[in-house]
C-alpha positions as CSV (number, residue, x, y, z in Angstrom):
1,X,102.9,100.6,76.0
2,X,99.7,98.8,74.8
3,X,97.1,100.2,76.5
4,X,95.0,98.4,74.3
5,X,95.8,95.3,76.9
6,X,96.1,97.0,79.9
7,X,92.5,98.2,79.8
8,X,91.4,94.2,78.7
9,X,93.3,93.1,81.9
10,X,92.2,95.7,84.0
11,X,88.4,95.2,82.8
12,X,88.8,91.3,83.1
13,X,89.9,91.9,87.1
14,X,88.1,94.6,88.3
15,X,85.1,94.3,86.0
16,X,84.9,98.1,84.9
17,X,84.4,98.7,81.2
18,X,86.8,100.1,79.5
19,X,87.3,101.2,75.7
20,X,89.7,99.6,74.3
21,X,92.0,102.4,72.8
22,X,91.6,104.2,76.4
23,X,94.8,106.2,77.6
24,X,97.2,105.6,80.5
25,X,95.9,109.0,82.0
26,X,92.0,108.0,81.9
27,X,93.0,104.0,83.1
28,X,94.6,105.7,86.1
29,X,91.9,107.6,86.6
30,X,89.2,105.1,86.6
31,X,91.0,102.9,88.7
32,X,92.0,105.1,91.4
33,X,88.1,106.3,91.4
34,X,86.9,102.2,91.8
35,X,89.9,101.4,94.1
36,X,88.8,104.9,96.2
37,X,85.2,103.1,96.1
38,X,86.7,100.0,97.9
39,X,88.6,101.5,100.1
40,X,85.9,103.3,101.4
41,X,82.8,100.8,100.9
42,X,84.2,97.2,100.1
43,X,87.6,97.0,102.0
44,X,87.4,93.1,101.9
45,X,87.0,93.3,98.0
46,X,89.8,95.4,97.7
47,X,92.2,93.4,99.7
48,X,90.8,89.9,97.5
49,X,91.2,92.3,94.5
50,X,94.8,93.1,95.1
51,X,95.7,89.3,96.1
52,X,94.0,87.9,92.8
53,X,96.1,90.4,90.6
54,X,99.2,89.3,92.9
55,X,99.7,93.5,93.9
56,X,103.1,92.7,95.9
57,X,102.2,93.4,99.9
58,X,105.1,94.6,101.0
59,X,106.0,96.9,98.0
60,X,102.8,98.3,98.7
61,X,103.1,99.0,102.3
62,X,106.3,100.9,102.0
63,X,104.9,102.5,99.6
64,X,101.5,103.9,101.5
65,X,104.0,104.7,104.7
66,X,106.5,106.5,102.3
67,X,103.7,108.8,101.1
68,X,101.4,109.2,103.7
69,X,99.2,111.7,103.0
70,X,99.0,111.5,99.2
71,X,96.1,110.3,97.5
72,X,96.3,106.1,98.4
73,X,93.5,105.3,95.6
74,X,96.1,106.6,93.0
75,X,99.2,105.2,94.5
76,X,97.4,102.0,94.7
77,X,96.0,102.3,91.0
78,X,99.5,102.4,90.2
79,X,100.3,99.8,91.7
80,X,97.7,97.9,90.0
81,X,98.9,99.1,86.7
82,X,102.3,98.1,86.9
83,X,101.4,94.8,87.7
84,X,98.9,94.6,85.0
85,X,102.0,95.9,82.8
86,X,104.4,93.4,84.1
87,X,102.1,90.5,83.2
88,X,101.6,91.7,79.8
89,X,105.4,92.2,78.9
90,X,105.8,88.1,80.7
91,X,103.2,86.8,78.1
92,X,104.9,88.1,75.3
């Protein structure tokens, strides 16, 4: 995994710096802690976030009603990620 371009992708969306050389572990954890800041001050700029990184709708949905009560900033992180990862692997 190049985490390397995950980090670039995710900074270019989101705007948070991020080292380059940054692990999956503190990636997740960064963008669950911004996307927990949305959710809770920005809503609007979460929801324009999600559509501009084209975060499938109704994969998420299932997925926040399949695991209601777990931590949504991380499952939405996640989300995120595996886009992010998905777009990487269709450039190459």
């Amino acid at each position: 995994m190049d985490t390397a371009a995950l980090s670039l992708n995710i900074q270019q969306d989101t705007g948070l710096l991020m080292p380059g050389h940054t692990s999956l572990e503190e990636i997740k954890a960064a963008l669950t802690s911004y996307v927990n800041e949305l959710i809770n001050k920005d809503f609007e700029k979460l929801v324009s976030l999600l559509y501009r990184i084209d975060v499938n709708e109704h994969k998420m949905r299932n997925l926040l009603n399949a695991k209601q009560g777990e931590n949504a900033a991380g499952l939405i992180a996640d989300l995120i990620i595996e886009r992010q990862l998905q777009k990487i692997e269709s450039r190459k």
